[in-house]
C-alpha positions as CSV (number, residue, x, y, z in Angstrom):
1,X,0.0,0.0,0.0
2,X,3.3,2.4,1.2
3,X,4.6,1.5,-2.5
4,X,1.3,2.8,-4.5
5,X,1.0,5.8,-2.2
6,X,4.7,6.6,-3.3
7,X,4.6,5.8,-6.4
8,X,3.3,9.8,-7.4
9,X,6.3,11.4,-5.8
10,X,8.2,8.8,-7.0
11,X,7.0,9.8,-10.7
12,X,7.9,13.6,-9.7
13,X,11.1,13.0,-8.5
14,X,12.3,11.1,-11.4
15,X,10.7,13.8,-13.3
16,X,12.5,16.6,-11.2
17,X,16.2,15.0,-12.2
18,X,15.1,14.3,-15.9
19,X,13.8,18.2,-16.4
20,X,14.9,20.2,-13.8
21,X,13.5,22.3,-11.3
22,X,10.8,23.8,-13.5
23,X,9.1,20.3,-13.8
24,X,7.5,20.9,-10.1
25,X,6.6,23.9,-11.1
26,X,4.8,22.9,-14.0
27,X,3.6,20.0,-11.7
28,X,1.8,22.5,-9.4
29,X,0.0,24.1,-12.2
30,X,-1.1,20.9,-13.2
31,X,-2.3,20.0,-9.4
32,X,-3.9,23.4,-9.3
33,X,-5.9,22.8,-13.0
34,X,-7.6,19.4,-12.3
35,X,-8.2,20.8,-9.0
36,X,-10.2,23.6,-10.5
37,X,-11.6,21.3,-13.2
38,X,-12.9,19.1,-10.5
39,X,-14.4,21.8,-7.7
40,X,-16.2,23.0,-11.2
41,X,-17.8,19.7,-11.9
42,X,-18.3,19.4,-8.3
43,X,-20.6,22.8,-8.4
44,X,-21.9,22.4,-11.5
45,X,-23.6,19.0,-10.3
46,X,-24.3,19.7,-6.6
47,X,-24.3,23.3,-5.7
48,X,-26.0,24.8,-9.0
49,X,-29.2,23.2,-8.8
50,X,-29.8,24.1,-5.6
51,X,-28.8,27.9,-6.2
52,X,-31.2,27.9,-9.0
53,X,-34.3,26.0,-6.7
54,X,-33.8,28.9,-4.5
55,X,-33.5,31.8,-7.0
56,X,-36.7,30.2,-8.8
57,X,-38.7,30.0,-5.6
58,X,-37.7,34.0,-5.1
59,X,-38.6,34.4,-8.4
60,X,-42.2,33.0,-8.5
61,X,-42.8,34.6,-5.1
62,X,-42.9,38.0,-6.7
63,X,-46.3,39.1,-7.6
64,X,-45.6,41.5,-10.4
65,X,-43.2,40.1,-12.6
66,X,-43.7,42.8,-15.2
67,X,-42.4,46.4,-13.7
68,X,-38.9,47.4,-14.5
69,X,-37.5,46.9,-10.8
70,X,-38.9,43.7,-11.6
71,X,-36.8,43.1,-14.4
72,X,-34.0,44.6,-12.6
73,X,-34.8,41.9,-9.8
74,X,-34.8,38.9,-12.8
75,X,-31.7,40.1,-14.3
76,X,-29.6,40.6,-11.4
77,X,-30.5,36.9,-10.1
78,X,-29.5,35.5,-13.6
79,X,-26.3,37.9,-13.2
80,X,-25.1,36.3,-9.6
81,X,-25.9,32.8,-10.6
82,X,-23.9,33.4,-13.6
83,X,-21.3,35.0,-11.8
84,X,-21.1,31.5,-9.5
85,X,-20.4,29.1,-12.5
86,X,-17.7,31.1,-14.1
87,X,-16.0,31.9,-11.0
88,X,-13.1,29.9,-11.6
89,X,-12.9,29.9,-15.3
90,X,-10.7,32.8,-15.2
91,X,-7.6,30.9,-13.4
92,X,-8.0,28.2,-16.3
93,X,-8.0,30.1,-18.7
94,X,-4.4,31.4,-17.6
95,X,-3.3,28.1,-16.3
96,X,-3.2,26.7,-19.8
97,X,-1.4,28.8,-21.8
98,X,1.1,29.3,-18.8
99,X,2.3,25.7,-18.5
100,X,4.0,25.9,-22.2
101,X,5.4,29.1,-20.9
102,X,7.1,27.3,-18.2
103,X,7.9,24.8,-20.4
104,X,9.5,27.4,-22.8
105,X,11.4,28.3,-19.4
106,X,12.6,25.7,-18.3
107,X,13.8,25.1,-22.1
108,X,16.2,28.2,-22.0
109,X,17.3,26.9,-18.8
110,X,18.5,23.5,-20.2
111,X,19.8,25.4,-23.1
112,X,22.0,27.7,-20.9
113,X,23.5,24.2,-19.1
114,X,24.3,23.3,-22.6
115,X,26.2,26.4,-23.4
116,X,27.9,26.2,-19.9
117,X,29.2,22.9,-20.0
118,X,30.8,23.6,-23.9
119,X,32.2,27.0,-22.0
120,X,33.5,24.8,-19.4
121,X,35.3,22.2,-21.3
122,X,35.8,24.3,-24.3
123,X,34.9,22.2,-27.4
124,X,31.0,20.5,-28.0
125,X,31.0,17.2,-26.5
126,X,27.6,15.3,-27.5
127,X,27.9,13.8,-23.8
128,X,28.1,16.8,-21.8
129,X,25.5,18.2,-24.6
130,X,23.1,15.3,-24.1
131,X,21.8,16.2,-20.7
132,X,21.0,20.0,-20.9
133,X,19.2,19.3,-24.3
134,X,17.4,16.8,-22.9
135,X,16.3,18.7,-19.6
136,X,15.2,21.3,-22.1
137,X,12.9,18.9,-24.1
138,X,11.7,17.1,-21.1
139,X,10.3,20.8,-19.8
140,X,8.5,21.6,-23.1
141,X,6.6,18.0,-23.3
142,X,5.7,18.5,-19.9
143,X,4.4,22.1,-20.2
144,X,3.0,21.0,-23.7
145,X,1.3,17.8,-22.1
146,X,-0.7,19.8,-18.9
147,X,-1.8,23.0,-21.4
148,X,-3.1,20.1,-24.1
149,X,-4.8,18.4,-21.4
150,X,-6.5,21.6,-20.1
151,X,-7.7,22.9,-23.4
152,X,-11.3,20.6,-23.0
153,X,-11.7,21.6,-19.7
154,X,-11.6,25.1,-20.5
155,X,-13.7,25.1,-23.2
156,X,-16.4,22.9,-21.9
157,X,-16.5,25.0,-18.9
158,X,-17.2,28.1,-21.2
159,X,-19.5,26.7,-23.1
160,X,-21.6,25.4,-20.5
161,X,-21.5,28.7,-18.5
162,X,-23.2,30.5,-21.6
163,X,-25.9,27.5,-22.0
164,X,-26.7,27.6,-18.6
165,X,-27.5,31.0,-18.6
166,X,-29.6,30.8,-21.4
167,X,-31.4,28.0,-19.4
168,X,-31.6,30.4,-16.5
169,X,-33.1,33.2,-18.6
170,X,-35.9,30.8,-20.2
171,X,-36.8,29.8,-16.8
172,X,-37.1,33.2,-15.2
173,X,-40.2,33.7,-17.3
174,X,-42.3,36.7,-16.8
């Protein structure tokens, strides 16, 4: 059981020696993604509904649907539960692009360890070459890897926050 509860830091730490420091880093925006992506579906199944039952029951409670404070009332309840399901959407939206960015970091830092070790011995040796390039490549498949993975999430989200709004505003009928 220690062994499969290991295994994940394990994976990191291999990770962490094959690209560098800038691996964790990209890690952690992974971690904080999925995390996102799952408190989003988390809300949009459980916490919505309810938020909508209750809006709904406010809504039918009002006797005059039809006066502009009304209307006021109506779009301002369509405008916080809206406001609830794209809370997060924001912080995905710049998680994605920003793991190839740390990718594209952690590339010029595995180019520079290149360039040191030719300055240090003086000539291009393919072994001494061999370990910066591949730190750099190592870092742009991994940053490459969590923004691909995040592109669905990010769009589904989207496009779910604009249907359900349309939803809301068919149900908030006057």
């Amino acid at each position: 059981m220690l062994e499969i509860l290991m295994s994940p830091l394990e994976a990191l730490t291999a990770m962490r020696h094959l690209g560098g420091p800038v691996v964790v880093w990209i890690f952690g925006a992974c971690v904080l993604l999925f995390t996102i992506v799952l408190e989003r579906i988390w809300y949009f199944k459980m916490v919505l509904p309810h938020d909508v039952a209750a809006s709904l029951a406010d809504w039918k409670k009002r006797g005059n649907k039809m006066s502009w404070a009304s209307r006021q009332i109506r779009a301002a309840m369509i405008s916080r539960l809206n406001a609830g399901m794209s809370s997060k959407l924001l912080m995905l939206r710049v998680l994605v692009p920003m793991a190839p960015l740390l990718g594209l970091v952690g590339t010029v830092l595995g180019m520079l360890a290149v360039f040191d070790s030719m300055a240090a011995l003086g000539s291009a040796d393919a072994r001494s070459m061999a370990t910066g390039v591949s730190e750099a490549m190592v870092c742009t498949l991994t940053g490459l890897a969590v923004s691909i993975s995040g592109l669905y999430p990010v769009y589904y989200f989207k496009r779910k926050v604009a249907m359900e709004t349309e939803r809301l505003a068919d149900k908030f009928h006057f």
